[in-house]
C-alpha positions in Angstrom: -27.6 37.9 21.3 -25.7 37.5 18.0 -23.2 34.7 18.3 -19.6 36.0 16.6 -17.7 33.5 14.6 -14.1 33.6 13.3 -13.0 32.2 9.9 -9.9 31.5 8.4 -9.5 30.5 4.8 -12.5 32.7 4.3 -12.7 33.9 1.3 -13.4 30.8 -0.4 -14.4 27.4 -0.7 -15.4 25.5 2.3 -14.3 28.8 4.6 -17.0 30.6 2.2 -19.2 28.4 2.6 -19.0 28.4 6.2 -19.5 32.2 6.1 -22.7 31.7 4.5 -24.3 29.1 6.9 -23.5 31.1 9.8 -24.6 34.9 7.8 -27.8 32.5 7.3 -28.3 32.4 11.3 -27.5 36.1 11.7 -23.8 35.6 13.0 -21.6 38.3 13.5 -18.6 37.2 11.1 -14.8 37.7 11.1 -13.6 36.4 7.6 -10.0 36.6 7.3 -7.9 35.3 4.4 -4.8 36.8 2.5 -6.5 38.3 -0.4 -9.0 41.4 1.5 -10.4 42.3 -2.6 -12.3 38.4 -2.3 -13.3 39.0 1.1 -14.7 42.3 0.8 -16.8 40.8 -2.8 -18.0 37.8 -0.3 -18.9 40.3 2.6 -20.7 42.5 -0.2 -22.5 39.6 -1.0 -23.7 38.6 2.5 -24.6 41.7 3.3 -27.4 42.1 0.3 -28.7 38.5 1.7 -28.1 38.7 5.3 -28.8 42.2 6.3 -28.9 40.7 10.2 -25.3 40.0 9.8 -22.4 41.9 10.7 -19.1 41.5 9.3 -15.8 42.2 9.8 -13.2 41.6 6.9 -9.4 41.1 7.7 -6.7 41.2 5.2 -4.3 38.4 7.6 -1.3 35.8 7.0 -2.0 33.5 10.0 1.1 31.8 8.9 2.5 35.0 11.3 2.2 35.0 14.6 1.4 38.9 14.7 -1.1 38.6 12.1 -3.5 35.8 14.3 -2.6 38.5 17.3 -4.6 41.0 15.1 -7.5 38.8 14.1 -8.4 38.2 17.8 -7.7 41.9 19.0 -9.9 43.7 15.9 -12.5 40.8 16.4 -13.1 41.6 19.9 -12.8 45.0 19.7 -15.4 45.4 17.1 -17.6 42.2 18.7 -16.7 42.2 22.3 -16.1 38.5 22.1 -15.6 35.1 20.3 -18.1 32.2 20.5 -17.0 30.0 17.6 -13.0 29.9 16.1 -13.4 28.1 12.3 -9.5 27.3 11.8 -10.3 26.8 8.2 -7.0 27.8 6.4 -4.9 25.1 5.0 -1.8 24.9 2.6 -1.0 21.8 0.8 2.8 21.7 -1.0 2.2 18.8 -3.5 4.7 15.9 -4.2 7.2 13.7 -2.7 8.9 14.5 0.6 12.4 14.5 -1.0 11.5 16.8 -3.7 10.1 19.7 -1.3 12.0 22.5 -0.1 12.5 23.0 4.0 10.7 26.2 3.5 7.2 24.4 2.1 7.5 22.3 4.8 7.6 25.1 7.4 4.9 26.7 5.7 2.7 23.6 6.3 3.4 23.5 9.7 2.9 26.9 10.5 -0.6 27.3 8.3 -2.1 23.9 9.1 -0.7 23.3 13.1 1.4 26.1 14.7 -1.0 29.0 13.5 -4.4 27.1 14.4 -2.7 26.3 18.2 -2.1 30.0 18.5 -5.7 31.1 17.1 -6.8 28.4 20.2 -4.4 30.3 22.9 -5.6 34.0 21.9 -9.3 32.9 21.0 -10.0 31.3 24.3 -9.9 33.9 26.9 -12.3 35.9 24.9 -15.0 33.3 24.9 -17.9 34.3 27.2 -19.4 31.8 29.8 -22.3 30.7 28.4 -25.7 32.1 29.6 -27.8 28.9 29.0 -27.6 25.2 29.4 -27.9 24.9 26.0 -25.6 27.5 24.8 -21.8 26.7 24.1 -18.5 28.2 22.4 -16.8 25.9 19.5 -13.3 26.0 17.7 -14.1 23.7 14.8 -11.0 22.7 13.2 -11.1 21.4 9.2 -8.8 18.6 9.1 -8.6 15.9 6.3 -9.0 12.2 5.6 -4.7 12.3 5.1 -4.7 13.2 9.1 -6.2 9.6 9.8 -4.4 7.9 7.4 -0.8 8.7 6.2 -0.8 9.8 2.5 2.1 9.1 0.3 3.0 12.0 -1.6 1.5 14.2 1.0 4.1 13.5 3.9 4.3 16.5 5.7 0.7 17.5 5.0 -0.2 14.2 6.2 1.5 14.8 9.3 0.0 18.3 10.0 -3.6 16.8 9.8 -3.2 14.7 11.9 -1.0 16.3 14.4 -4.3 18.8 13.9 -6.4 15.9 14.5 -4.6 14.8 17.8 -4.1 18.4 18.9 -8.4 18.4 19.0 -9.1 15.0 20.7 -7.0 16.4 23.7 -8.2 20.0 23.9 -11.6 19.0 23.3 -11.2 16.6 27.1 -9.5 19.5 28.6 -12.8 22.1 27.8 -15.9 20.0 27.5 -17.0 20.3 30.5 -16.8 24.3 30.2 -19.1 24.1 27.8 -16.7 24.9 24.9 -16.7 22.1 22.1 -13.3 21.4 20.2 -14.1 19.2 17.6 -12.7 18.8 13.9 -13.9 17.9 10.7 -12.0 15.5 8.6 -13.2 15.4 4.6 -11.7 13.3 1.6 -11.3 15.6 -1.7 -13.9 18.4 -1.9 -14.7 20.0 -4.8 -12.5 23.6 -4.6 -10.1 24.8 -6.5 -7.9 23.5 -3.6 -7.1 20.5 -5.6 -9.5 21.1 -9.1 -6.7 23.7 -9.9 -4.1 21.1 -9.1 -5.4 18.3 -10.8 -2.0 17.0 -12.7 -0.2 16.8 -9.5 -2.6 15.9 -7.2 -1.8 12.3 -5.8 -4.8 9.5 -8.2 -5.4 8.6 -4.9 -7.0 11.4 -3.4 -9.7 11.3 -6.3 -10.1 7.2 -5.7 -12.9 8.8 -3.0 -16.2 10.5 -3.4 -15.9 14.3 -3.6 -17.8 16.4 -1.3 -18.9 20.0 -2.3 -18.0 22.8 0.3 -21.8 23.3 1.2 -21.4 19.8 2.7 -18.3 20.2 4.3 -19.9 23.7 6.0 -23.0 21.8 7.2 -21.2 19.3 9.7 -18.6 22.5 10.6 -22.1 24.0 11.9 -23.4 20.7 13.4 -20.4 19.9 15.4 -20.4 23.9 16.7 -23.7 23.0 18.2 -22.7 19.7 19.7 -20.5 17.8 22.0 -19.3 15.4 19.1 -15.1 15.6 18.7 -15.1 14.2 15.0 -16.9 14.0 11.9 -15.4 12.0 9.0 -16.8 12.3 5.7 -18.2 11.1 3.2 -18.4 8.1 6.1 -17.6 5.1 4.1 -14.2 7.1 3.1 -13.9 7.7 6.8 -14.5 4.2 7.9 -11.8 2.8 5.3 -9.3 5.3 6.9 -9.5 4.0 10.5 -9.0 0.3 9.0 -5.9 1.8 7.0 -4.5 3.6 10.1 -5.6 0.7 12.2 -3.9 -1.9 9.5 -1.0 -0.7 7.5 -0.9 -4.3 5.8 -4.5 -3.6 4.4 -4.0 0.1 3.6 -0.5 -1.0 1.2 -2.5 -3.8 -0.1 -5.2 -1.9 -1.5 -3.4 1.1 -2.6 -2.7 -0.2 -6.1 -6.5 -0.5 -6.5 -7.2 3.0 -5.1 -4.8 4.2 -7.6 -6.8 2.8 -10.5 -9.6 4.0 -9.1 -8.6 7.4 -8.6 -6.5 7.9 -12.3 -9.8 6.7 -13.8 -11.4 9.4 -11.9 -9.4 12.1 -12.1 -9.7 12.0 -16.0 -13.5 12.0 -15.8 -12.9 15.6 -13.5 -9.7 16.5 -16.5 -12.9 16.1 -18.7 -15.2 18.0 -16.9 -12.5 21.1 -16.3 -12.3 21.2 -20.1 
C-alpha cells in the first residue's frame, strides 16, 4: 500500500525536491505551499514521470491555524491517512534584531515553530498503526545549522530553529516506541533561491560553509523517514563545528572573524556566478 506524505514548502527547493524522491517511490503526495500555479507545474511534472503517484495540490498559508486544519482534513479525506508529515516551510526575515518589525518576528514564529507543532497535533491521529515490523510513520522536520548554533543577524530565526530542534528531540522520546520517528534535519546554506536571491543581505557567515544542493538535503529527509535516527547535520564537518560553537561560546566568538572572511570571499564567488 502506497505510503502518503505531506509537504510543506512544496513547491520548491528542498520541499521540491522532497516531492520528487518520494513521487520516485510511488508516494501518494500532499504538496502545499502559498503559490497553487507552482504546485500544480510541479504536480504536472511528477505526474508525466511518476504515473504511480498520486497527488494532491493545496493552495495553504500554514502560518494560519485554519489553513494547516485544511491540509490534514483534504489529505485524509482524499488518502485516508498520513504516514510521513515533511514540515518543510520556513521564513527567514533578514538583519539585526533591532531593526525588524514585531510583525516579522511573529511571522517567524508562527511559519518555522507554532504552525509545524500544530501540523504534529492534527497529523498524528491520522497515522495508521503500522502493519509490519519494519514499517513506521515519520514527521521529518527541516531545521538549520542556526538552530544549533545562535546566528547573529539571524536572532529570531535562530531561535525558531532551534526551538524546532528541541521541540523534535522530545517528541521523538514520547513516540519512538510507537513506531513513529520524529526526527529533523539541520543543513548549513543550500543552494535555493532561499538565500541565492538574498545574497546582499544574507549574513558572510552563512556562505563561510559548504553549500548543499536541495537533492542532498531531500536524500537524508528520506533516510531519517525510514529510520529511528533524531538528527542529521549536514554537510557534517559544518555540523560538528556547530556543537563545539554551541558547546563553547568562547571558541564560536573567537572564530567568527575568520568565518566572516571566509564567507565574504565566498559569497562574491556565488555574486559572480548569479551574474
Amino acid at each position: 500500500m502506497s505510503l502518503t506524505v505531506v509537504i510543506t514548502g512544496a513547491s520548491k527547493g528542498v520541499g521540491a525536491a522532497c516531492a520528487k524522491i518520494y513521487a520516485a517511490q510511488g508516494a501518494n503526495l500532499v504538496l502545499v505551499a502559498r503559490g497553487l500555479s507552482a504546485l500544480e507545474q510541479l504536480a504536472h511534472d511528477l505526474k508525466q514521470q511518476y504515473p504511480n503517484s498520486q497527488i494532491l495540490t493545496l493552495g495553504a498559508d500554514i502560518a494560519k491555524l485554519d489553513d494547516c486544519q485544511t491540509i490534514i482534513s483534504a489529505a485524509v479525506k482524499r488518502f485516508g491517512k498520513i504516514n510521513v508529515l515533511i514540515n518543510n516551510a520556513g521564513l527567514h526575515h533578514r538583519g539585526e534584531f533591532s531593526a525588524q518589525s514585531a510583525d516579522q518576528m511573529a511571522a517567524m514564529v508562527d511559519v518555522n515553530l507554532r504552525a509545524p507543532i500544530y501540523l504534529c497535533a492534527l497529523a498524528l491521529p491520522h497515522m495508521p498503526k503500522p502493519t509490519t515490523a519494519d514499517h513506521q510513520n515519520a514527521i521529518v522536520m527541516v531545521g538549520s545549522l542556526a538552530g544549533r548554533a545562535p546566528l547573529q543577524g539571524a536572532a529570531t530565526y535562530s531561535a525558531t530553529k532551534a526551538g524546532l530542534r528541541a521541540f523534535t528531540y522530545a517528541l521523538h522520546d514520547e513516540l519512538i516506541q510507537k513506531n513513529i520517528n520524529v526526527a529533523v534535519v539541520s543543513p548549513g546554506p543550500i543552494d535555493t533561491a532561499f538565500i541565492m536571491e538574498e545574497i546582499d543581505v544574507v549574513e558572510d557567515i552563512v556562505y563561510s560553509q559548504p553549500m548543499s544542493t536541495p537533492e542532498q538535503v531531500a536524500e537524508n529527509v528520506l533516510t531519517l523517514s525510514k529510520s529511528i535516527r533524531t538528527e542529521i547535520a549536514m554537510p557534517w564537518f559544518s555540523g560538528k563545528l556547530t556543537t563545539l560553537g554551541y558547546l563553547l561560546p568562547s571558541f564560536r566568538r573567537a572564530t567568527r572573524g575568520l568565518l566572516y572572511k571566509i564567507g565574504k570571499k565566498n559569497k562574491q564567488k556565488y555574486r559572480n556566478r548569479i551574474d
